[in-house]
N, C-alpha and C positions, 0 to 999 in steps of 0.2 A: 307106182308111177311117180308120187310125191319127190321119192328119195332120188330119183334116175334123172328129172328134174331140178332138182338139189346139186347132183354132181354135176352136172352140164355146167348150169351155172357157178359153179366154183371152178369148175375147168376153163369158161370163158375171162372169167376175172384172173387166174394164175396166169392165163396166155397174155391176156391184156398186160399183165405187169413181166411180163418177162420180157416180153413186144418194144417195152418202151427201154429194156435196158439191154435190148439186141442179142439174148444170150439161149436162144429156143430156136433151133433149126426150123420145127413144125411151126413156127407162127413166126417167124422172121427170117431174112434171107442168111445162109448159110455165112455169107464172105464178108455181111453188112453195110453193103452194098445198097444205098437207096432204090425203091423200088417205086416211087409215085416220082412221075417227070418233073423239075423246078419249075415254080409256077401251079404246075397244076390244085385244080380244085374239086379230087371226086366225090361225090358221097360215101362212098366205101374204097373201103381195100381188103384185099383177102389175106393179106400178108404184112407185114410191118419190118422194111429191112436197117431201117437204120432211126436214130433217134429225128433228123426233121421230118421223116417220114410218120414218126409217131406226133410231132410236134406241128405238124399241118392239121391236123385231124383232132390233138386235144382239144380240149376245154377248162377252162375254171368251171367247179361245180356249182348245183344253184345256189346251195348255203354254201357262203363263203366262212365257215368256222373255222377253217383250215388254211392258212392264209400260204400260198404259192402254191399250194395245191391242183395240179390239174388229172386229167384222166380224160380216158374214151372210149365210148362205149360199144358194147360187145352185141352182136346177134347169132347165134348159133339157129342153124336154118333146119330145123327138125325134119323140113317134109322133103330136103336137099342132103339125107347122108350127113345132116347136123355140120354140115360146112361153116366153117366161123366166119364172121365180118367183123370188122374195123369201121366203126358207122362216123362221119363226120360229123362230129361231136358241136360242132361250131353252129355247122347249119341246121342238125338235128339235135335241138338241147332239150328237147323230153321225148321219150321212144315209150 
C-alpha cells in the first residue's frame, strides 16, 4: 500500500512539472491553449494548459532556499479514480 502511494505521488509531482512546461497531453491541454479564463481565481484546476495557466495557481515555496523557485501543488483524489488537481497554491499554501 506504502509503495502504490509512493508512485501516485511521484506521478503527481512529474505531472505537476510537466504541467508547468505544457508538454503532457494527460495533464495539460493538447494545443496549449490556456485553459483557466483571464482573471479568473479558482481553487483548482484539473488540467494545466498553458504556462499563466500554471502561473495563476503557482507559488514561491515556504522556505525560500531556492530563490525563484515556484511550484503547485498536486491532489490526487484516491476515493475519485485518483483524479489529479492543480490546488491554488497561492490561496492554499499548506495542504
Amino acid at each position: 500500500m506504502r509503495a502504490r502511494t509512493l508512485r501516485l505521488a511521484a506521478l503527481a509531482v512529474t505531472a505537476a512539472l510537466a504541467a508547468g512546461c505544457g508538454s503532457t497531453p494527460a495533464a495539460t491541454g493538447s494545443d496549449g491553449v490556456c485553459l483557466i479564463a483571464s482573471g479568473g481565481d479558482p481553487d483548482s484546476a484539473g488540467r494545466l494548459g498553458c504556462r499563466a495557466d500554471y502561473q495563476l495557481l503557482a507559488s514561491v515555496p515556504l522556505d525560500a532556499s531556492l530563490p525563484g523557485a515556484t511550484s503547485v501543488k498536486t491532489i490526487v483524489d484516491r476515493a475519485n479514480d485518483n483524479t489529479l488537481y492543480f490546488q491554488n497554491s497561492k490561496r492554499y499554501c499548506i495542504h
